[in-house]
Every structure is written in C-alpha cells, then in structure tokens.
Biopython code that builds the backbone (N, CA, C, O; Angstrom):
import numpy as np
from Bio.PDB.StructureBuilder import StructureBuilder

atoms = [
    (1, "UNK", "N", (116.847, 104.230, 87.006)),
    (1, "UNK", "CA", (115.781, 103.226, 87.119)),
    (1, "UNK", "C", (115.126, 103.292, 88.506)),
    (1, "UNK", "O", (113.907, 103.311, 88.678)),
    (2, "UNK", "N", (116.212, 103.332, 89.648)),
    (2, "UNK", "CA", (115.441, 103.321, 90.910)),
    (2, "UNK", "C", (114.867, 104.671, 90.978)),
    (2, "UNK", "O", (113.897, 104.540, 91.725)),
    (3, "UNK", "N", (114.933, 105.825, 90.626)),
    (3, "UNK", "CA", (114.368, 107.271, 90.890)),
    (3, "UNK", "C", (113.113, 107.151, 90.063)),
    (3, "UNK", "O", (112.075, 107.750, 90.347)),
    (4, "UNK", "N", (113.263, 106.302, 88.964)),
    (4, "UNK", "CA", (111.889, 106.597, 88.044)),
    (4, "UNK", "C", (110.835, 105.251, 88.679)),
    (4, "UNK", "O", (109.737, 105.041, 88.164)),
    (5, "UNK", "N", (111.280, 104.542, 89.669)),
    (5, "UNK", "CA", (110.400, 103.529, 90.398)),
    (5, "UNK", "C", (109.668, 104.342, 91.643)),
    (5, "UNK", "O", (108.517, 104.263, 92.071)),
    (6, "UNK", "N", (110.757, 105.129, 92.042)),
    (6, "UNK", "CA", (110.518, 105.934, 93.683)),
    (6, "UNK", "C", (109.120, 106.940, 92.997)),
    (6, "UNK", "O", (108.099, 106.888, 93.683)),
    (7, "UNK", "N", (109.043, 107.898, 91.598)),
    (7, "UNK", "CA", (108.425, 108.869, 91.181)),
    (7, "UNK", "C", (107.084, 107.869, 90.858)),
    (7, "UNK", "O", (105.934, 108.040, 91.262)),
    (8, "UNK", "N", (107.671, 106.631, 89.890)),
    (8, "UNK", "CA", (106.268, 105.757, 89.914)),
    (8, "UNK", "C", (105.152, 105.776, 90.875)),
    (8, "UNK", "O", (104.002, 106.172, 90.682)),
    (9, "UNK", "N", (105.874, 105.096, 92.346)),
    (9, "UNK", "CA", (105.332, 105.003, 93.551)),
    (9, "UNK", "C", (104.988, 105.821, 94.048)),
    (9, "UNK", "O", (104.057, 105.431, 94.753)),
    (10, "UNK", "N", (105.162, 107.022, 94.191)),
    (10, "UNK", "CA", (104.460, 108.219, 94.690)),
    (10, "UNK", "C", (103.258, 108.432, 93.831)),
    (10, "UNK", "O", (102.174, 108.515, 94.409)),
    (11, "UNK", "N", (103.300, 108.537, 92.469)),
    (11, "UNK", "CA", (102.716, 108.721, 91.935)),
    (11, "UNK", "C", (101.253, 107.964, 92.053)),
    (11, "UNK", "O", (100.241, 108.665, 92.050)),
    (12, "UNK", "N", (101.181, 106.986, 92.124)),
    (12, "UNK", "CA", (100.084, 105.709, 92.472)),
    (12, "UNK", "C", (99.736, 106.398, 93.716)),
    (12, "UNK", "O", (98.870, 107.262, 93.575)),
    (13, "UNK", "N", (100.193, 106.232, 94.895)),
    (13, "UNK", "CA", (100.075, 106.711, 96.419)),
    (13, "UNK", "C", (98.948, 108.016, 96.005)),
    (13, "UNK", "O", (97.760, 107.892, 96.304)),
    (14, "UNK", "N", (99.243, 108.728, 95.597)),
    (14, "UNK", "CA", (98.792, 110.326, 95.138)),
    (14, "UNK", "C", (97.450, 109.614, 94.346)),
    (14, "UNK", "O", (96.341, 109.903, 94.796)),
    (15, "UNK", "N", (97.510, 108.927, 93.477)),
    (15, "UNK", "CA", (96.581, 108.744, 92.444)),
    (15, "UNK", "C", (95.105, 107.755, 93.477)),
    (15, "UNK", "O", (93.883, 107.860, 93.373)),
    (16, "UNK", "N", (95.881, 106.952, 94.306)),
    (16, "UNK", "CA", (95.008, 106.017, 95.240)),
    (16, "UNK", "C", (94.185, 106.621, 96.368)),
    (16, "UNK", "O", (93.065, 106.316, 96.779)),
    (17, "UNK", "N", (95.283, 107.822, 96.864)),
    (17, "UNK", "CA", (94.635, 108.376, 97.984)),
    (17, "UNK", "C", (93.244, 109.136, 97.036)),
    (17, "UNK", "O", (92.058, 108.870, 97.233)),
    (18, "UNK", "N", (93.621, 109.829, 96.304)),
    (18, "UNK", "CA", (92.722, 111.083, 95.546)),
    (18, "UNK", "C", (91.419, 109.623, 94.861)),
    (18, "UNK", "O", (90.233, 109.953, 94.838)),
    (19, "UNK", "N", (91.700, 108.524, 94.497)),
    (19, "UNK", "CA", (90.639, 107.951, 94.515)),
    (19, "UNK", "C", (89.801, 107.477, 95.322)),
    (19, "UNK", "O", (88.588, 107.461, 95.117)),
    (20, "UNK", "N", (90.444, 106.986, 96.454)),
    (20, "UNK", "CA", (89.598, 106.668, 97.839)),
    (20, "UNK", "C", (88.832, 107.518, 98.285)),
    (20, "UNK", "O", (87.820, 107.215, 98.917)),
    (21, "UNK", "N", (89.324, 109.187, 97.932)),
    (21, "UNK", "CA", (88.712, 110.346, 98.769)),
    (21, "UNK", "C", (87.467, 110.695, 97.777)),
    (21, "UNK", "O", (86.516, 111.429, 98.043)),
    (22, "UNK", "N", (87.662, 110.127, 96.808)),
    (22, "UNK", "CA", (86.442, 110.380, 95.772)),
    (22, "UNK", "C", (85.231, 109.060, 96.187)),
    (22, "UNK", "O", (84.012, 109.198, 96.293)),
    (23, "UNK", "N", (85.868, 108.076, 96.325)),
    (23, "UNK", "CA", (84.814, 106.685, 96.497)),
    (23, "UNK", "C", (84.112, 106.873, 97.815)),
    (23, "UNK", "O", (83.049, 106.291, 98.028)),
    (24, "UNK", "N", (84.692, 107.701, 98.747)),
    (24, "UNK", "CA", (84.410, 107.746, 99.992)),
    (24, "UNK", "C", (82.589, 107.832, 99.796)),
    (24, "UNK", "O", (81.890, 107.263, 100.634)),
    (25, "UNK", "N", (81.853, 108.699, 98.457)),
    (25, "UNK", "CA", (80.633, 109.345, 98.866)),
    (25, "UNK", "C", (79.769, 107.885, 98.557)),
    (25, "UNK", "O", (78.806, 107.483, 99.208)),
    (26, "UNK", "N", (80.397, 107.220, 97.379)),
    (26, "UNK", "CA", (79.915, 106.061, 96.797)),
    (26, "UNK", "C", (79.691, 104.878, 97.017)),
    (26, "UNK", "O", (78.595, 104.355, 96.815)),
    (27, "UNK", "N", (81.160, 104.019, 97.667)),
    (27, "UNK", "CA", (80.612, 102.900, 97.899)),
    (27, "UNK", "C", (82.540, 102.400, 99.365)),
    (27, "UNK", "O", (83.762, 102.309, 99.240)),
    (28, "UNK", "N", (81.812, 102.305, 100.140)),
    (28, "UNK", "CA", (82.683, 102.130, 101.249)),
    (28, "UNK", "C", (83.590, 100.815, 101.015)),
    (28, "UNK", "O", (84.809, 100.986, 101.037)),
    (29, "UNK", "N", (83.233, 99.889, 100.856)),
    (29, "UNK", "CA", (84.239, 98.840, 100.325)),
    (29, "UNK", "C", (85.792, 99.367, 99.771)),
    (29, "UNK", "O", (86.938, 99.399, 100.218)),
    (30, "UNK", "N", (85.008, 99.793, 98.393)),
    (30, "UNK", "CA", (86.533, 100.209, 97.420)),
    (30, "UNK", "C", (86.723, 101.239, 98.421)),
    (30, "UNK", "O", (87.938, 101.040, 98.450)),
    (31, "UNK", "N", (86.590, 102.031, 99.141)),
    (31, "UNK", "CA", (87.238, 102.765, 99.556)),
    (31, "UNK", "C", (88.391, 102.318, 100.474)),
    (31, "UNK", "O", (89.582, 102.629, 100.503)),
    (32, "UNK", "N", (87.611, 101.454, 101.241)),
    (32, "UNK", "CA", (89.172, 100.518, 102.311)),
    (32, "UNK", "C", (90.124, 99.782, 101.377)),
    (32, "UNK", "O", (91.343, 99.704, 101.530)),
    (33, "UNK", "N", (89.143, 99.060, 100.027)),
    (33, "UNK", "CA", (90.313, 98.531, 99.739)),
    (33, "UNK", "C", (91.293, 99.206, 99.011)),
    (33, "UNK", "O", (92.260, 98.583, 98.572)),
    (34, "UNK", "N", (91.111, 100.844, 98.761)),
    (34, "UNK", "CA", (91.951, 101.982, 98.164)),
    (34, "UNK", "C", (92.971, 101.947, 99.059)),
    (34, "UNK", "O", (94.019, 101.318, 98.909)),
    (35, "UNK", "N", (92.639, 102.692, 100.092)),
    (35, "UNK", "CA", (93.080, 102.539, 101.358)),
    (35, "UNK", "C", (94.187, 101.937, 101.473)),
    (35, "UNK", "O", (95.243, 102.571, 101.456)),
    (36, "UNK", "N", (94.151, 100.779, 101.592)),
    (36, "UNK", "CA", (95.255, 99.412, 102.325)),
    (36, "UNK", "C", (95.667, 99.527, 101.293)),
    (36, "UNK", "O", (96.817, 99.321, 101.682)),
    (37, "UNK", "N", (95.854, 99.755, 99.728)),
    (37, "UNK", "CA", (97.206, 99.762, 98.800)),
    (37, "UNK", "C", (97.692, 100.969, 99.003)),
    (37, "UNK", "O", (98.898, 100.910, 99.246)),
    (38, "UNK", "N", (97.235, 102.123, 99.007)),
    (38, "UNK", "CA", (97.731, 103.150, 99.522)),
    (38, "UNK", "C", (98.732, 103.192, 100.694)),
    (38, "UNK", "O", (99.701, 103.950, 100.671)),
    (39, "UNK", "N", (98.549, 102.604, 101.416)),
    (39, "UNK", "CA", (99.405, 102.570, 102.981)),
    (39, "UNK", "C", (100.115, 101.009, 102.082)),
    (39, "UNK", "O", (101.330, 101.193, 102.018)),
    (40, "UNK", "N", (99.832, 99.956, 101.575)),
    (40, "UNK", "CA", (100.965, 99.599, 101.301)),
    (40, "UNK", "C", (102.030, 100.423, 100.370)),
    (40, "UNK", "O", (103.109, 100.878, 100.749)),
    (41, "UNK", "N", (101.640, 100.479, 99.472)),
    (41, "UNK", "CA", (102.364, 101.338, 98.625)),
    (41, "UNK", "C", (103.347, 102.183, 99.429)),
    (41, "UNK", "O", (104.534, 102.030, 99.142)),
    (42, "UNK", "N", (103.012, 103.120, 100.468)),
    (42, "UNK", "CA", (103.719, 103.662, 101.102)),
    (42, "UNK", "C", (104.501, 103.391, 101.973)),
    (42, "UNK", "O", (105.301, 104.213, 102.421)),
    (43, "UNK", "N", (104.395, 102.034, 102.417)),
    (43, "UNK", "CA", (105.294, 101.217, 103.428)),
    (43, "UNK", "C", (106.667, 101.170, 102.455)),
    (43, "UNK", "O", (107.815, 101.608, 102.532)),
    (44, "UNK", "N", (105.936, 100.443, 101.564)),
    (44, "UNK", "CA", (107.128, 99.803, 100.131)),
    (44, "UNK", "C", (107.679, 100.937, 99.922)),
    (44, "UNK", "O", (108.861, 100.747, 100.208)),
    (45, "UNK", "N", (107.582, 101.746, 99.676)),
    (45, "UNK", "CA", (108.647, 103.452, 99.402)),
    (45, "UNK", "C", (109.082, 103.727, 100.622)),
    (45, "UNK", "O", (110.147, 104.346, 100.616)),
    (46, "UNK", "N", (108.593, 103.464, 101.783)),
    (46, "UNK", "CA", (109.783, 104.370, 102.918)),
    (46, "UNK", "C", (110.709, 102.647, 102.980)),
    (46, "UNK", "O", (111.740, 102.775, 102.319)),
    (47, "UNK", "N", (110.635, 101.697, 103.364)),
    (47, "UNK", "CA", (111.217, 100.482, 102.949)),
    (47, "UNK", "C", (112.709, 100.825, 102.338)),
    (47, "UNK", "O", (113.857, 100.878, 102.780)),
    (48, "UNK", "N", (111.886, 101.077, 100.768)),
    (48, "UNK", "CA", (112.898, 101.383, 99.773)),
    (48, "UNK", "C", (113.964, 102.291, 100.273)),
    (48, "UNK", "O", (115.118, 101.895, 100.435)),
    (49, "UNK", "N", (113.472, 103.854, 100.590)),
    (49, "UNK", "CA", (114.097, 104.946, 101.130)),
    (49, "UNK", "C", (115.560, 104.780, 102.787)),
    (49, "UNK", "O", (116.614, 105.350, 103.072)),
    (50, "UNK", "N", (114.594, 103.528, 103.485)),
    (50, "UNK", "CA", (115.629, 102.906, 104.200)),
    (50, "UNK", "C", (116.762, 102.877, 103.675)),
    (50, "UNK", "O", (117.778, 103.572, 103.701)),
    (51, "UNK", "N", (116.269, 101.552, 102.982)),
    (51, "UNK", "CA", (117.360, 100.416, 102.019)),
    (51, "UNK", "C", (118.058, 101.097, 101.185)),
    (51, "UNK", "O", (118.859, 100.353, 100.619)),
    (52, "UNK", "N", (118.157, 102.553, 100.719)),
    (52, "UNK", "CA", (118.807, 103.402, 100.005)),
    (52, "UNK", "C", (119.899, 104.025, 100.776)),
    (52, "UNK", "O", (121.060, 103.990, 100.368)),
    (53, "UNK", "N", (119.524, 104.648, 101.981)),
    (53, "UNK", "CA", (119.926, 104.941, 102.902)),
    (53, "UNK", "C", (121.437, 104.354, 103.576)),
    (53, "UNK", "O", (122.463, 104.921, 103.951)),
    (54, "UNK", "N", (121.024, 103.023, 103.519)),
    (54, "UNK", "CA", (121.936, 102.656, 104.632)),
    (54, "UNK", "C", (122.924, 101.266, 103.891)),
    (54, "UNK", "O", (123.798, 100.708, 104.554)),
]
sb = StructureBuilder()
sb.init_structure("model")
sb.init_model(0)
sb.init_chain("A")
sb.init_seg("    ")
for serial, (resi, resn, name, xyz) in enumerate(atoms, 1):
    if name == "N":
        sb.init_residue(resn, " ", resi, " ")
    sb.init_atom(name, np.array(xyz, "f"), 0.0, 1.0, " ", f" {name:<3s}", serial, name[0])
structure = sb.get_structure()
C-alpha cells in the first residue's frame, strides 16, 4: 500500500511538472498554481521517505 502511494506520488509530480511546462506558453497563473502542488507534492514524498527511514 505504502509503495503503490510513493509510485502514485511521483507519478502526479511527473504528470504536474510536464503540465506546468506545457501551460507555461498559455496562461501564467495555472502555471504557478501547477507549480506549488508540484513542490508540494514533493515535500509530502521526501517527508514520507524520512518517516520510512527512520
């Protein structure tokens, strides 16, 4: 369950960045707000990766 949450989360991260980099030509807004879930998203997985850790 936790490995198929960790693959989830990457997965989004990957899917958010590659959309932001597409919105970039279009409309600047969605692009920040791609952005900031992206970097959350990625906080929340190294977080996790800690908390696995230790």
């Amino acid at each position: 369950m936790i490995d198929l949450i960790d693959f989830f989360l990457k997965i989004a991260t990957i899917f958010s960045i590659v959309m932001s980099a597409g919105m970039v030509l279009s409309n600047n807004v969605y692009t920040f707000i791609s952005l900031l879930i992206s970097l959350v998203l990625i906080i929340f997985s190294i977080l996790r990766k800690r908390k696995d850790k230790h």
